[in-house]
N, C-alpha and C positions, 0 to 999 in steps of 0.2 A: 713720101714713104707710105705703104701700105700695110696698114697693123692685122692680119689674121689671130684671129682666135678657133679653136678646137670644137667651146662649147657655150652657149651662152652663158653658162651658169659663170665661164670665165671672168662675163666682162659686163653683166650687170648685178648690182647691188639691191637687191629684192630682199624684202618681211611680208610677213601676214601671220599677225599673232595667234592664230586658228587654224583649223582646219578648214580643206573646201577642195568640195565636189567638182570636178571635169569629165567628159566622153572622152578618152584616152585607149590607144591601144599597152595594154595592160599584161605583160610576163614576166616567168620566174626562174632564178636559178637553180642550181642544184641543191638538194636540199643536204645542207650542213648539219643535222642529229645524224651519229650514226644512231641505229635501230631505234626510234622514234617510236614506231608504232609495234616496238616489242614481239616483232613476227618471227624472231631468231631462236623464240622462245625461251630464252636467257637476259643477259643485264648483257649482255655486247656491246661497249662503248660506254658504260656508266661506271662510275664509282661507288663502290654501298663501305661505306662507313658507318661506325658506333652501335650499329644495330644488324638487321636480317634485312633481308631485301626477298623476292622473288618474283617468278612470272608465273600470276594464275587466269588461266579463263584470258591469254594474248592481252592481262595489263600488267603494270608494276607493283604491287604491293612492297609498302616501305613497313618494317612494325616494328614499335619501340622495343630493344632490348638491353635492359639495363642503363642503358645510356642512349642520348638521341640518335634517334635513327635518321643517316641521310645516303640519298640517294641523289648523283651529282652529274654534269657533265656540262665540259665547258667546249665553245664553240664559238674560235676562231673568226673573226669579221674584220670590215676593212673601212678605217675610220669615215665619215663622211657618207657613205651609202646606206641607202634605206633598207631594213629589211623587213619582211614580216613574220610575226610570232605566231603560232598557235599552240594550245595545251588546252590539255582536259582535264580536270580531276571530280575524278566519277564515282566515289568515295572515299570517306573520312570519318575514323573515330577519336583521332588525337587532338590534341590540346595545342590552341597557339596554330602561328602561321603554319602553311602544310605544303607551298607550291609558291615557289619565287622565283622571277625572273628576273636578274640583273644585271650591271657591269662591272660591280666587283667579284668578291672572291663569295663575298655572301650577302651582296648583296638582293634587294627588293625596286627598284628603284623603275625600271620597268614599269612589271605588273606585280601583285600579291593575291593568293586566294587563300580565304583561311576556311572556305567552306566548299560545297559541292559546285563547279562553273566548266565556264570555258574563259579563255585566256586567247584575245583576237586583238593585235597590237600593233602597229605599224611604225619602226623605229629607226631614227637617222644614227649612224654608230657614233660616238664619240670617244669608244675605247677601240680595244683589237679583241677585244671576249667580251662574250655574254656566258654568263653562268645559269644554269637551268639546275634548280635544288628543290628536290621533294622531302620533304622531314616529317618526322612522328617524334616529336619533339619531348614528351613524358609520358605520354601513357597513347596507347593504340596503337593505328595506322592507318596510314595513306595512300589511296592507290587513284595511280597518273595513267594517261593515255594519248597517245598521239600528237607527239610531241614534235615541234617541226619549226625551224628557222631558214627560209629564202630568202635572196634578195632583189627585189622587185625591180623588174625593169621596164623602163620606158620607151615605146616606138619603136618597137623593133617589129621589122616585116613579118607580115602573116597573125601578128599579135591579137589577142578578141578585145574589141573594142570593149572598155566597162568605165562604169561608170563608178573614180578612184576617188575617193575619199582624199586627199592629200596632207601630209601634216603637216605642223604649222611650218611657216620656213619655207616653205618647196613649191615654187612656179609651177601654175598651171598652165601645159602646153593642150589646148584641144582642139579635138578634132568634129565634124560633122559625123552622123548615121552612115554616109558612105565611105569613112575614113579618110576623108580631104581634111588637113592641116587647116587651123583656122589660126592657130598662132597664140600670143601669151594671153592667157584671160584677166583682162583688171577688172575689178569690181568695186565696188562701195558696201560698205557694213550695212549689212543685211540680219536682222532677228525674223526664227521661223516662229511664232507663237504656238504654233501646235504644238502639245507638250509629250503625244507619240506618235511621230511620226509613219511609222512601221508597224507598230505592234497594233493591227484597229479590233485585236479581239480583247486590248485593256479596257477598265470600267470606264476609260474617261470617254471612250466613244459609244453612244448609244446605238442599238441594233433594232431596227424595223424589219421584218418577218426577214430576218437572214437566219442559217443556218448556222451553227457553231462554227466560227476563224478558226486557222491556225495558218502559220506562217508556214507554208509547204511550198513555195514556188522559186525559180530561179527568176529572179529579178534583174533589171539592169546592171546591177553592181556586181552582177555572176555569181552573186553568192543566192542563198537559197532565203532569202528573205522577203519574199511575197508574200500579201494574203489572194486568198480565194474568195473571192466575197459572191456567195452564191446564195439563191433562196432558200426558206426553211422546210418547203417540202411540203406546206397546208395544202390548201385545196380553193381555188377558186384564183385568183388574181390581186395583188396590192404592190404599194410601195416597195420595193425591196433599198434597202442600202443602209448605211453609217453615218454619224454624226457628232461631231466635239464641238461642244459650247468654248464661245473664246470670249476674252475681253478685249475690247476695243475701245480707241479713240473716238473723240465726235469728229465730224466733219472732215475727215481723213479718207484719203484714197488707200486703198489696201487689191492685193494680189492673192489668187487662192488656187494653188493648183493640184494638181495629185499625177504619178504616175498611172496609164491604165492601159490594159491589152485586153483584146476579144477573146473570150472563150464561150460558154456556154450561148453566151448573145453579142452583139457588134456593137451594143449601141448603148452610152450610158450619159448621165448629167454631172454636173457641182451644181448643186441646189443651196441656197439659201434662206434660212426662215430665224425670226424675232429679232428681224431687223426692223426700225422704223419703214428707212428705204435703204434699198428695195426689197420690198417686201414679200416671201416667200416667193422667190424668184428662182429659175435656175435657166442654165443653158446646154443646149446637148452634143453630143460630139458623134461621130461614126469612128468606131475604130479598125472597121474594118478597108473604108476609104482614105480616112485620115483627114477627116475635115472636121469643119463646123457648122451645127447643122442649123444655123440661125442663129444669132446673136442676141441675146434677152435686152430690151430695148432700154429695162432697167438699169442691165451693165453696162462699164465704159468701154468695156476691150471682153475679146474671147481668143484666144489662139492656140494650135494642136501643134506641138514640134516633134519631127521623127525622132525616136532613139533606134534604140538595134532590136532585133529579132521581135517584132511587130510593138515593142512598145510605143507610149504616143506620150506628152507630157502633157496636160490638159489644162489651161488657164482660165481663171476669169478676174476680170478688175472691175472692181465697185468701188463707191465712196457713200461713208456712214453719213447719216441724217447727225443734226446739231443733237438731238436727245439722243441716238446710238451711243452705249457703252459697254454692251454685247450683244451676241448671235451666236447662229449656227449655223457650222460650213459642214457639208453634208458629200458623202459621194452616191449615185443613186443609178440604179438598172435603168433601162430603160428598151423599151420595142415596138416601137410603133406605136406606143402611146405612155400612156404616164403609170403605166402599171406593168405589170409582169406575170407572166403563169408563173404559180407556186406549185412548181412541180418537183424542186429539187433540182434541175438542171440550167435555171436561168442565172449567167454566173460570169464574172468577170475578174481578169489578175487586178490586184491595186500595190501600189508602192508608192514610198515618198510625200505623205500631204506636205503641206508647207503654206500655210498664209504670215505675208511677211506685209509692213506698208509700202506701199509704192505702188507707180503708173504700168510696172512691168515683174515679169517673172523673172528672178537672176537664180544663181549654180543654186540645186538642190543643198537645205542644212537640215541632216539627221538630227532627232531629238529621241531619246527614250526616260521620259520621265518629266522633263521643265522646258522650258523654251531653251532656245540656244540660239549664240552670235555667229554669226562669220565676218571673222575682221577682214580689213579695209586691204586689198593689194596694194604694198608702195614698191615702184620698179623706179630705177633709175644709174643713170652710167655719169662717173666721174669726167668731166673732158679732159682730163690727164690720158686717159683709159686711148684716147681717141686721136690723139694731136690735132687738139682744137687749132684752132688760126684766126685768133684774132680782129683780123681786120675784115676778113668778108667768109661764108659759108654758105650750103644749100643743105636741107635734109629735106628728104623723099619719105615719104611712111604709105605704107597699104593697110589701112585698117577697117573696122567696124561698130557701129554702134550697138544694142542690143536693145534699146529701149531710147525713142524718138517721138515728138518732141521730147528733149531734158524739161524736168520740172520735179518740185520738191527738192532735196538739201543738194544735189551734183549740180543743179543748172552751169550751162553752158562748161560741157565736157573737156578736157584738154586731154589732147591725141598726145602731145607732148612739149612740154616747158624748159627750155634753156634760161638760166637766172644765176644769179649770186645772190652771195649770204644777205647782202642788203636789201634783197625784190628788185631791181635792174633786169625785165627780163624780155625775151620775144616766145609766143607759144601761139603754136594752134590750136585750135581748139571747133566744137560747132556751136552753132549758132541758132537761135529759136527758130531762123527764116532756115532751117536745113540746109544750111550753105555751110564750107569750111571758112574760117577766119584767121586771118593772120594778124597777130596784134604784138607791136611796139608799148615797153610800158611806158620808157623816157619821155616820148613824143605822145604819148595817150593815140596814135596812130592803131587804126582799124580799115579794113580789106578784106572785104569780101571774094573769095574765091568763084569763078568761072563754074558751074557744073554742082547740079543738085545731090545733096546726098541720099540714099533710103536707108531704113532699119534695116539690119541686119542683112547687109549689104556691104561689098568688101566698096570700098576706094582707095584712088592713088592720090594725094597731094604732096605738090612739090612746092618748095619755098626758100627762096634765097634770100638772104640780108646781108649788108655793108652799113657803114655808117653812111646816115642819107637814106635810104635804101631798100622796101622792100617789096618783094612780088612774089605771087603763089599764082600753080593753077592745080583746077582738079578735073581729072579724068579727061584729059588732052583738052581742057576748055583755054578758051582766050585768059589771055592772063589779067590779074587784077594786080597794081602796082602802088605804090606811095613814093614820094620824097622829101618827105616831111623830116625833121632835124632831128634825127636821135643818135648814141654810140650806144652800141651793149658794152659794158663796163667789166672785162676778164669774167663769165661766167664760170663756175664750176661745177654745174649739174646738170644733164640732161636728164628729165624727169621722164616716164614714159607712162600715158595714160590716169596723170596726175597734174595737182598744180602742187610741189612739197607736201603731196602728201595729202590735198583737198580736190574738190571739183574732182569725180574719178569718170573714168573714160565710159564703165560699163559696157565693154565689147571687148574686140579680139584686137590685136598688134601683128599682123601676120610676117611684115619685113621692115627695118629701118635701114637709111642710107644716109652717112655723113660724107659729104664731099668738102673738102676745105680749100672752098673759092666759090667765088659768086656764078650762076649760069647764065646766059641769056634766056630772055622769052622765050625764043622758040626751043630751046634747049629746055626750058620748064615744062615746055607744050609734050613735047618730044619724049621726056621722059617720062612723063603720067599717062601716054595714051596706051 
């Protein structure tokens, strides 16, 4: 029997206690505020109770009269689906909360603002209403603007690729810069240590003859959150660029990358200085070709990845000296040499820093203010889900790794782990020789797969088992077999790009296939090529 499902979210069992970043084509529904942005020039679709309400100058003005002033409007949603929030409140004279968004009747639970913001929220429903309340709760008033609830959708044709924050809960399906499906993203807990990400005109990052930031550009995440990091407009030629002091581990490998696009110049670095080693070092990149323009001999790794409309993701990986317990990661102009006309127009987009430890750069994690986590992806399907078979099976997977060789806390990645509550289990997984592996726990049985893998490169591997019994091949290679004495004992989880939840795949999942019975070799061959 053939079990179809609809949607994956059907039929697999995924967390990730965080939020996290994917390239996703990214749209929105209709927008559910009636008159939101109060162009109707009236309260059209609110409620003003306890007090006076009005529209001046196309906002809301709420003002206490005699009793709390509230201004209300409630807005229909449909449990389980994401939506996103936005509000302004663009002043306030009252006293107490003044702008709440919740899924009671008055409730906060949302968001709150008790002073002048904006309100940018992204929310899975768990009621059938959100309530939107502006109050002037004893004395003054409140006035709101541009008030709006969508609900965000995923993959749909023609959609602009962005770069989606996703909250916590919610499977990251991504895609490549050309909009090719790359499939589920798993990852491992990753901290960005930069503690602002975005914001590079805060005091934590120092400015070498730059021009006043401000966040004016439209960034990969389609919202308008770039900076400009352009010169300061002297007279002669120097340094141009940014810089946050970080704290760091001794003798640790660390990843440092930043979002960057050409504007005023094509060419810019990640520089680093008051490192033991390496020592004011940096590396440069062309962002108008999209390479690397030599590798700094002191780093271990450099690599440019496309995003959309000419952005580039810019990396470098080093490892601190035994004395290193901090530096500075630095982003820096660059043209032809290690300086820049200071004429006001040498100038380049930035977005996103992020130095996290590790041998590779994983999903973008926003920070504004402290470092921050992105927990760990756990994907996995019940074999109830599937009508498992007991006595013999094959699963097929097309996946990818994203960071090759494994090393540091994932070693030897698992693509996917079939097991029970006891640890009884068979999983693939790779292997330090970049080889796929098929491994028996009962039997301690290991097998090497036919067919090299590379980074960030799809594969097919096929793998079949019985009691007795196993064989894998990859990418149509000769197959690799065992007969060594094991049973898998009634598993009940197929784990995917995890081992329960350890070892994480750190790449993409783009198809699995469960067949329930054993294939022959050439049928293993046949079906990965």
């Amino acid at each position: 029997m053939t079990r179809q499902y609809d949607n994956y979210a059907d039929l697999i069992t995924f967390s990730r206690s965080s939020g996290g970043t994917a390239l996703r084509p990214i749209s929105y529904g209709d927008e559910l505020v009636t008159n939101g942005d109060f162009s109707s020039g009236d309260l059209t679709g609110w409620s003003n109770t306890g007090g006076s309400a009005t529209v001046t100058n196309g906002e809301a003005v709420v003002s206490y009269n005699v009793s709390n002033g509230l201004l209300a409007q409630y807005v229909t949603v449909e449990v389980g689906k994401l939506y996103e929030i936005k509000a302004s409140l663009t002043a306030t004279t009252s006293s107490g909360p003044r702008l709440k968004i919740g899924t009671t009747t008055n409730g906060n639970d949302i968001k709150q603002l008790g002073g002048v913001g904006d309100i940018f929220e992204r929310f899975v429903a768990t009621t059938t209403t959100i309530s939107i309340l502006a109050q002037a709760l004893t004395d003054g008033s409140t006035t709101i603007d541009n008030i709006s609830v969508k609900e965000v959708l995923f993959d749909q044709p023609n959609a602009p690729l962005t770069l989606f924050n996703h909250p916590a809960g919610i499977p990251r399906i991504e895609y490549d810069a050309d909009g090719n499906v790359l499939g589920l993203l798993v990852e491992e807990a990753r901290t960005n240590l930069i503690t602002y990400s975005e914001d590079f005109s805060n005091a934590a990052w120092s400015k070498t003859n730059t021009a006043t930031l401000a966040i004016d550009a439209l960034a990969p995440d389609n919202q308008t959150s770039a900076v400009t990091l352009v010169d300061s407009g002297a007279t002669g030629t120097g340094l141009v660029g940014v810089s946050e002091s970080v704290v760091v581990a001794t003798s640790t490998q660390y990843t440092y990358s930043v979002f960057m696009k050409a504007a005023g110049v094509s060419q810019a670095g990640l520089y680093l200085t008051g490192f033991t080693t390496p020592a004011n070092t940096f590396t440069l990149f062309d962002l108008a070709a999209g390479t690397v323009l030599g590798v700094n001999p002191a780093h271990d790794a450099a690599t440019i990845e496309s995003f959309t409309d000419g952005w580039y993701r810019c990396s470098i990986t080093f490892t601190t000296d035994a004395a290193d317990t901090s530096g500075n990661v630095w982003v820096i102009l660059y043209d032809g040499a290690t300086a820049v006309p200071l004429d006001g127009t040498s100038s380049i987009l930035i977005y996103g820093a992020q130095l996290e430890a590790g041998a590779f750069p994983t999903s973008y994690i926003p920070t504004s203010g402290s470092t921050a986590t992105r927990a760990a992806d756990v994907a996995s399907i019940p074999v109830s889900a599937f009508g498992y078979n007991q006595s013999e099976g094959t699963v097929v997977c097309e996946y990818s790794l994203k960071g090759f060789p494994p090393n540091g806390p994932t070693g030897f990645p698992r693509v996917w782990y079939l097991d029970q509550d006891t640890g009884n289990y068979v999983t693939l997984f790779s292997n330090e020789g970049k080889a796929a592996a098929l491994r028996s726990d009962e039997s301690n049985t290991q097998i090497n797969s036919g067919g090299a893998l590379s980074e960030n490169t799809f594969a097919k591997t096929s793998a079949t088992f019985q009691s007795n019994y196993i064989a894998t091949s990859t990418n149509g290679a000769n197959v690799a077999s065992s007969s060594a004495s094991w049973t898998l004992d009634l598993p009940t989880t197929l784990s995917l790009g995890n081992a329960g939840g350890g070892r994480i795949l750190n790449g993409h999942i783009k198809s699995l296939r469960y067949l329930p019975r054993r294939l022959t070799n050439d049928q293993l061959v046949e079906i990965t090529t």
